[in-house]
C-alpha atoms as one frame of an Amber mdcrd trajectory, in Angstrom:
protein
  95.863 121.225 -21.249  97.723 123.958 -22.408 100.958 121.984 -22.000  99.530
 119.729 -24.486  98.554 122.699 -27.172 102.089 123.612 -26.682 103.775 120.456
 -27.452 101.512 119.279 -29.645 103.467 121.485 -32.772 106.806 119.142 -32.341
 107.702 115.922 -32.885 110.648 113.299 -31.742 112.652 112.102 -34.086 115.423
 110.134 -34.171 118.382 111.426 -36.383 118.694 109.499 -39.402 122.300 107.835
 -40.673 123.497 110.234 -42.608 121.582 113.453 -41.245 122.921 116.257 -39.670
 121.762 118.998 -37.371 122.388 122.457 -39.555 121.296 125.075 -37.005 121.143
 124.613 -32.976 122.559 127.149 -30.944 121.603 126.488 -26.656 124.573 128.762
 -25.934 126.792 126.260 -24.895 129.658 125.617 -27.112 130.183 122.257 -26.242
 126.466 121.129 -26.654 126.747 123.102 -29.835 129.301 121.551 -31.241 127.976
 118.134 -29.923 124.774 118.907 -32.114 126.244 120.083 -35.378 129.510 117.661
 -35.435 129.471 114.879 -33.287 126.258 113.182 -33.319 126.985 111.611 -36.369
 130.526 110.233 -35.616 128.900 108.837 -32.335 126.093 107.319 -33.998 128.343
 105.549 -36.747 130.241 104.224 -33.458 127.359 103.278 -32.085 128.379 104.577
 -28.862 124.968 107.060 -28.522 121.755 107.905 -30.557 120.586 111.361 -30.679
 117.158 112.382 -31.251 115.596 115.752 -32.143 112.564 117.944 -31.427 110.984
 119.380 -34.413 109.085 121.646 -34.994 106.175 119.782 -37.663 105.327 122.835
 -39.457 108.929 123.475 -41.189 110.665 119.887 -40.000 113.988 121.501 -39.826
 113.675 123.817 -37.107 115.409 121.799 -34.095 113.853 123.175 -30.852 116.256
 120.645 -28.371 118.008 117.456 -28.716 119.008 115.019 -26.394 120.839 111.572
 -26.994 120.907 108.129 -24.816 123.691 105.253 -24.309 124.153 102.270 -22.409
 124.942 102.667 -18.570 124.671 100.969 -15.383 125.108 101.616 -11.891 128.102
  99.880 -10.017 129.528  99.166  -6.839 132.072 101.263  -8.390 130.280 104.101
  -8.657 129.985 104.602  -4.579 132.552 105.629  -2.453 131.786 102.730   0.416
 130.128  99.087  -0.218 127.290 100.815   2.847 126.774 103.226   0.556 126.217
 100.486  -1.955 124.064  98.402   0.448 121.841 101.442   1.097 121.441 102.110
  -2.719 120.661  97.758  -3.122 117.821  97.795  -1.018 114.937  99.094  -3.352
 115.284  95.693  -4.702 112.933  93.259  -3.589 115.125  89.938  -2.769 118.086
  91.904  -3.910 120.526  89.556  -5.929 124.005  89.750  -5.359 124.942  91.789
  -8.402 127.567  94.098  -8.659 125.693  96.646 -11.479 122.188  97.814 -12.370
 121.096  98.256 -15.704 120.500 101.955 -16.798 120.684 104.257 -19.661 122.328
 107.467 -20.031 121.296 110.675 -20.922 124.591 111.462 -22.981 123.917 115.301
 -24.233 120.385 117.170 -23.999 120.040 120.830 -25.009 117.425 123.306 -25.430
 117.779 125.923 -28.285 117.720 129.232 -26.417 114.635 130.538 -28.584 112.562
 127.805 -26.576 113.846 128.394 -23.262 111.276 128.803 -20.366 108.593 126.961
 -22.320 108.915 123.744 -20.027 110.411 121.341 -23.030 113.362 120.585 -21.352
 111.170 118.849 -18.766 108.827 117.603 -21.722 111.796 115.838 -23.173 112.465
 114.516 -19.757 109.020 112.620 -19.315 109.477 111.919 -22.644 112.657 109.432
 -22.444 111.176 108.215 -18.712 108.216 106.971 -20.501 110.385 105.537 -23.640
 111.981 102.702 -21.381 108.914 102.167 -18.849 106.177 101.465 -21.799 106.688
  97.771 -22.924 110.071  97.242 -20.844 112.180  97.476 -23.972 115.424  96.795
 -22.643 115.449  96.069 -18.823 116.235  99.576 -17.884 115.973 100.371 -14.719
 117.433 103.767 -14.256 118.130 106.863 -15.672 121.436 108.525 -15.655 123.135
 111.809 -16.195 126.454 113.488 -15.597 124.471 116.937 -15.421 126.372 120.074
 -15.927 126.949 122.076 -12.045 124.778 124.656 -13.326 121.953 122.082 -14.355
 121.731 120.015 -11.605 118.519 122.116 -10.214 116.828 121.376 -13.059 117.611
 117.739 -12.987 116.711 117.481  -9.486 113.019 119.287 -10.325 112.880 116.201
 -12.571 113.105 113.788 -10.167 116.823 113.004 -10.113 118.786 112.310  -7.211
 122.408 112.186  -6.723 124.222 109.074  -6.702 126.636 110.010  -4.100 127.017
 113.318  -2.083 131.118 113.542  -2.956 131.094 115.149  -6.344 129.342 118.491
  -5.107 132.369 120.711  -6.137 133.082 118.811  -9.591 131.742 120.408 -12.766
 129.417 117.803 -13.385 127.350 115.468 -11.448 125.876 112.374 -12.026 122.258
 112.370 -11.212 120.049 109.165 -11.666 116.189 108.024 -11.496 114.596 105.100
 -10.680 112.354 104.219 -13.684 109.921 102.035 -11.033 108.928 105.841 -10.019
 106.872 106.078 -13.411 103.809 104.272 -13.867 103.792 103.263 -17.624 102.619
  99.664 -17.600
């Protein structure tokens, strides 16, 4: 309940054409600079859409952003076809393809005045719930290419490495099974 009273003072929203995130600062220069110049650009490319949490009161006051793209999951993306095989067999009758449908969590931030106030994970639940409800698109997973130092966080989540190989990489991608959420 008092998750809910928390929450309940923001709103999603998905950045307009045209609109531009003025103040966001995470601590991470990279996100940062993701959030106040390249959103935009990436939108007008259509290669990701980034949405914001608001705050409702002053609706400018960006407490985290995230933003999603097109994935999938490929033979590819394992280092043996066993490995593959393993991964294939959550599918009932699994059909011979060579990729899974998934989306991508492309950049997600929390502004460091809302740290340890459990949004990160809100947001999280959030986007889960945004391709389970309806089926949109025929998503089946979630993916990420988590920074080293969030990878606990993603894992808290529900996330699960892909492959075990990347441990010493500075990121690592991460994905969930959206059949894990009941939303239908």
């Amino acid at each position: 309940m008092e998750k809910e009273k928390t929450f309940a003072q923001f709103r999603i929203y998905k950045l307009a054409e045209n609109e531009r995130i003025e103040c966001f600062d995470c601590g991470d220069a990279d996100l940062n600079d993701f959030a106040l110049n390249d959103a935009q650009p990436y939108r007008k490319e259509k290669l990701a859409v980034t949405y914001t949490l608001l705050d409702k009161e002053d609706n400018r006051s960006v407490a985290a952003f995230f933003c999603l793209l097109n994935d999938r999951i490929s033979m590819a993306d394992f280092e043996t076809k066993t490995e593959y095989n393993r991964f294939r067999k959550r599918f009932v009758n699994a059909k011979r393809i060579k990729s899974y449908p998934a989306a991508k969590i492309g950049r997600f931030a929390v502004d460091k005045s809302m740290k340890g106030k459990n949004i990160g994970s809100f947001l999280l639940d959030f986007i889960k719930s945004y391709f389970v409800v309806d089926n949109k698109t025929g998503c089946r997973f979630l993916t990420v290419d988590a920074y080293a130092d969030a990878v606990p966080f993603y894992l808290k989540n529900g996330f699960v490495p892909l492959n075990e190989d990347d441990k010493d990489d500075d990121t690592r991608l991460l994905y969930f099974d959206l059949n894990d959420v009941s939303g239908e």
